[in-house]
Structures are given as C-alpha cells and as structure tokens.
N, C-alpha and C positions, 0 to 999 in steps of 0.2 A: 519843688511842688509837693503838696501835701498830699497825704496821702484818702484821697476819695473813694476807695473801692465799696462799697457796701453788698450785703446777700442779704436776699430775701428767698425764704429755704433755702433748697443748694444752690439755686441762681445766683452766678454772682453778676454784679453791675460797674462797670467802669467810674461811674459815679452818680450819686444818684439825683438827679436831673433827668426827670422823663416827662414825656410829651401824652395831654389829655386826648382821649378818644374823644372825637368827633371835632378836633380845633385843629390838626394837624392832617389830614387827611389820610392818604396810605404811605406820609413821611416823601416821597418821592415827589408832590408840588413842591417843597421845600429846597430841593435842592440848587435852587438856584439862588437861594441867600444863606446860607447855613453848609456845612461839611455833618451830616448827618452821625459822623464815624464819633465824632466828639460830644454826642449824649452820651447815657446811661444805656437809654433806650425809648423807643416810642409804642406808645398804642393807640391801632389803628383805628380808623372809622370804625361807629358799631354793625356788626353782624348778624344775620337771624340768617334761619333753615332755609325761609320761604323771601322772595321778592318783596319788598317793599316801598311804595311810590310815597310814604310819610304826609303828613298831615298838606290841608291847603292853605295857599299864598292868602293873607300872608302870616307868615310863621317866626319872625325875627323881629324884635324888637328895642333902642337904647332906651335905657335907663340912666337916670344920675349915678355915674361909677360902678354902670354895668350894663349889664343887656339881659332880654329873654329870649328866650329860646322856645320851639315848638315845633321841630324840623318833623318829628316823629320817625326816627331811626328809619331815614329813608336811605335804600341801599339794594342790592342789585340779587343778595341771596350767598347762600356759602358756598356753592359749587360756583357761581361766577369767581368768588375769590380763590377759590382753589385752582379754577382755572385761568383766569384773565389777569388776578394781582398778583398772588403767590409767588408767581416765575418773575416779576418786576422787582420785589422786594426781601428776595429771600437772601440773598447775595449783601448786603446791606451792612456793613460791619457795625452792627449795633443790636441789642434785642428789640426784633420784632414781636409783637404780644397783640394779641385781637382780645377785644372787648367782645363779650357775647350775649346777646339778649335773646327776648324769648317770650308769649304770650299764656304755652304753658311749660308743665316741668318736660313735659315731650321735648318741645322745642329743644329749651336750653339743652339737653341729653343729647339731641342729633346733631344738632349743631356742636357741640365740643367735642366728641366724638369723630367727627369729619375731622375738625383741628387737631386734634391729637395725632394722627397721623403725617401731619405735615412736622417733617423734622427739624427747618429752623424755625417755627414759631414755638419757644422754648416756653411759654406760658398766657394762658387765658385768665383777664376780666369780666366777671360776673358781673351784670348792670341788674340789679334785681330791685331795682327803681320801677321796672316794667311792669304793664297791668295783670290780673293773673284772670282770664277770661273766663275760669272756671269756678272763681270765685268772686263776680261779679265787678271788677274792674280792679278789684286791692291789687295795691304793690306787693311783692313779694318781700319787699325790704322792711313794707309797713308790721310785719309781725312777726315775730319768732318762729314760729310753728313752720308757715311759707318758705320763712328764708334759711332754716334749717334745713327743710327737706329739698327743697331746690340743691342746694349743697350735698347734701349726702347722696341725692341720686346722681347728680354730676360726677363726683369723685368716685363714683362707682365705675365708669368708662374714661376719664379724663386721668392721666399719668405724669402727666408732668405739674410745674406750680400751678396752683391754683389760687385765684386774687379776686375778691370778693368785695364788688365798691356797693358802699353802704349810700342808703339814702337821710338826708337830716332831717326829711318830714316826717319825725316821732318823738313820742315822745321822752324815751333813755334810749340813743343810740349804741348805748355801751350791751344793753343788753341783747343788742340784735349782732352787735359782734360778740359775744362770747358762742352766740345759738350759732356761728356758723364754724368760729372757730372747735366748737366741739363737735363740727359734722366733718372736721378735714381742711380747712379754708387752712392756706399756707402763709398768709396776709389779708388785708382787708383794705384797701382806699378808702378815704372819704373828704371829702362830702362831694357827695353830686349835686344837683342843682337844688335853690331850694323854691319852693312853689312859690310865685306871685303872678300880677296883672298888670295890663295898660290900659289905659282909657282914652280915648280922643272925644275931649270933653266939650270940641267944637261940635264934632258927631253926634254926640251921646254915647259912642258902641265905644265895645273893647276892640283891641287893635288888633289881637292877634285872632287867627278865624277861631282861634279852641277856648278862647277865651284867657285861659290860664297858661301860663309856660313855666319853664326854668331857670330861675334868677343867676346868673354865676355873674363875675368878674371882683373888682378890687372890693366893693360893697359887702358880698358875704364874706368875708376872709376872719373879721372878729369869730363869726360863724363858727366857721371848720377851725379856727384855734380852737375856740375852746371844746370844740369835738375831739378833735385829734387828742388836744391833755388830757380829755375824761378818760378816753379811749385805753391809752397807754397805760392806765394806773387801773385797768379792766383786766387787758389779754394780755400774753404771753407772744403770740405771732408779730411779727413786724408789719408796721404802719405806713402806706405812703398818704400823704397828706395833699391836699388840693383844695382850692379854692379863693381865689383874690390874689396867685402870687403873682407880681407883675415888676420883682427884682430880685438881688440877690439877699437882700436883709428881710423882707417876708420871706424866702427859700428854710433861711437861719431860723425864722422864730417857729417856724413850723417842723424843724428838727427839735429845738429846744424843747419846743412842746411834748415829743417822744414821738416825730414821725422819722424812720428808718431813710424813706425817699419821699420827693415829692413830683407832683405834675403840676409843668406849666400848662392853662389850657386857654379860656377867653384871650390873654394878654398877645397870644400869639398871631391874634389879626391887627391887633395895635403895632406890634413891632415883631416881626418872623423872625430876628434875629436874638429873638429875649432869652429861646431857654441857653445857648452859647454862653450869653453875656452872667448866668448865673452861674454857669459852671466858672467861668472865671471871679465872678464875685465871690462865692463859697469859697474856693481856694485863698483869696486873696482876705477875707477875714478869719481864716484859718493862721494864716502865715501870720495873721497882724498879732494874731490872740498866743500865739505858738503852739494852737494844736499841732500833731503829726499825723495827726488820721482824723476823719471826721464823723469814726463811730463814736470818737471819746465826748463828742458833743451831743449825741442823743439822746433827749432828755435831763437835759443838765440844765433844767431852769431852776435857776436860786431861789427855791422859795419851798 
C-alpha cells in the first residue's frame, strides 16, 4: 500500500480522506456502515457558544447534481458538546475536529476556547461563511478585514491547528486566504457552499423558507477546482479541498489542483460508505501511477 500519510501543521493524518462538517454528523451515526478508524479524520457537526434551533422547515432542497441547504447551523451549543458528545467521540481512533461558528468575533473566541481544552479534539474549523451581526449581516469570509480579525483573535486563545474554511461568495478568494493565513491560520478549506435558490414555479414562492441556501454537491466541484488551483499558487499553508467529490478520481484532481486533503461532504447521503471507498481509490491510482506517497502528487498538475 502506498504510502497516504499527509500533515497539515504538525497534525499528522493517516490519509487524507476526511469527512465535511455538517454531512457526517458527530461520525458515530456512521458507524454502522463504515469503520470510522480507516479515515484521515472527520469534522463534526457545526458548533456555536449559544443554542441554536436553525432556520424553519423547510430548509433542504435537490437540485440537478446537488442540493440546497439552509439548516441554519442548528445544534445544541458548546457545553452540550462538551458534555453529551465529547465522552461518545473522543475515544474514536481517527481525528476528531469541530467546525466552529459564530455571529460575532465573541462568539467564535468562546467557543474555541472551550474546545481547546478538550484534549482529543486536536484541531478546529473556522466556518466564517457566518453573518457578522455587528456588521449588519456580512460574512466574515466576505472580506479581508472580518476574516483576518476573526483569526487573529481566535489564535489568540486557540493552541492547537487552526483550519479556516473559506467561502466562494467573493470576489478573489485567494485574497481572503493570504488575510487569514497571515493572521495564524494553519490551513484553509474551501469551498463551502456556494449561494443559490429554488422556485416552485407551480407555487410561485421559493422553496426554501430563507429563500436563498447553499448550493453544494457534484454541480460545484468545477467551482472549488478552480479555487483550490488559484489558492495554492497564493499561500504557503496547506489546502483541504471540498466540494462535488463523490469518488475517488474527483479526490485525485482536487490534490492535483494543490489540495494537501480533502472532504467528502453532500455525497455522503447518497452513499455512507463513499469517503472508505476513496481511501481505497486514491491508494489504488497511486499504485497504478507508481507513486509511493501521495505528497509526491500534490499539485502535480501538467500544465
């Protein structure tokens, strides 16, 4: 077998094959199709400080070669996880990593903060897709300024990797990862969902109650390619890549593109056994190609 190990900072990763926050739960529904031990690792549902009962029904919607989303990071608060999943999933031979959001820089601060203290969760996700309520609903990702200082007061309390998923509703995403990689970001994911709508044109109305959601699955995957390639010929920090992979040859092009790791995330209600089946793909077009490691492929696109 090839040699899969990858590190992002000092974290190292058994291979890199991990699991999208909010499409895998807290990895434990999983376990009854999947051996959870044989990822990289997973990240968990997303997190905030405070309770969160997230947007109204309804909130999910298909698309041709994908789906919207509009759950509105609904979830139970950090001290429930600290107390009620933490003890379920810490045991878990794989890296546990919480995604963390936040309305403002407070939030994200308290909430990572809490996390840092829990000793197997070896690294946090910045979702700074989030609205920033003090600056009248912008994303924190939508600007440099936001998404630097959200980072820099983070890494102020936060000690372990820090992973900072970028949003694709902007206009040069490259430039919102250099503002964060130079506030301390130890990597960057991308793409999180990217903005669109439905219509029930029998109706008249949109489908979802918010009108607008998060487009993810096979449909944006051109997307985060060519995010991911801009990205890497930008920063220095390593890449995990997401968006549209739904096997093991999207896994491939989205290393080729220069991502270090990637997340499977939509694909994983279509088939619970996908991110497995790419660990075994990646190895098996490793062996085909005669890599021996599958750093020697990162960002080895001919061109």
């Amino acid at each position: 077998m090839a040699d899969l190990n990858i590190n992002i900072g000092s974290l190292e990763f058994r291979n890199p094959v991990l699991t999208a926050s909010g499409t895998f739960g807290y990895g434990i529904e999983y376990t009854d199709f999947i051996d959870l031990s044989k990822l990289g690792g997973i990240f968990v549902k997303g997190t905030t400080i405070y309770h969160r009962e997230g947007n109204d029904y309804p909130r999910m919607a298909e698309t041709p070669s994908g789906m919207l989303n509009a759950v509105g990071l609904q979830n139970k608060g950090v001290d429930y996880f600290i107390s009620d999943i933490y003890p379920k999933i810490k045991d878990i031979d794989t890296h546990m990593m919480v995604n963390v959001s936040g309305s403002t820089i407070e939030d994200y601060v308290a909430c990572a903060e809490k996390i840092n203290d829990l000793y197997h969760i070896p690294a946090i996700e910045l979702n700074i897709s989030c609205p920033n309520v003090k600056q009248g609903g912008m994303a924190f990702g939508t600007n440099c300024a936001s998404a630097a200082e959200v980072v820099k007061e983070v890494r102020k309390v936060y000690e372990k990797t820090l992973i900072v998923k970028l949003s694709p509703n902007v206009t040069d995403i490259t430039e919102i990862a250099r503002a964060v990689e130079a506030e301390g970001a130890d990597a960057v994911s991308l793409i999180n969902t990217v903005m669109g709508m439905a219509i029930d044109a029998e109706k008249r109305v949109p489908i979802l109650s918010t009108i607008t959601g998060g487009l993810s699955g096979p449909c944006v995957k051109p997307i985060a390619l060519r995010m991911v390639y801009q990205t890497y010929k930008a920063v220095k920090i390593p890449i995990i890549g997401l968006g549209g992979i739904s096997n093991a040859t999207d896994a491939i092009e989205f290393i080729l593109a220069g991502a270090t790791a990637i997340q499977i995330g939509t694909y994983n209600f279509i088939d619970p056994t996908i991110s497995v089946k790419v660990v075994e793909g990646i190895n098996s077009y490793l062996e085909r190609y005669g890599y021996t490691s599958i750093k020697d492929l990162i960002g080895n696109l001919l061109c």
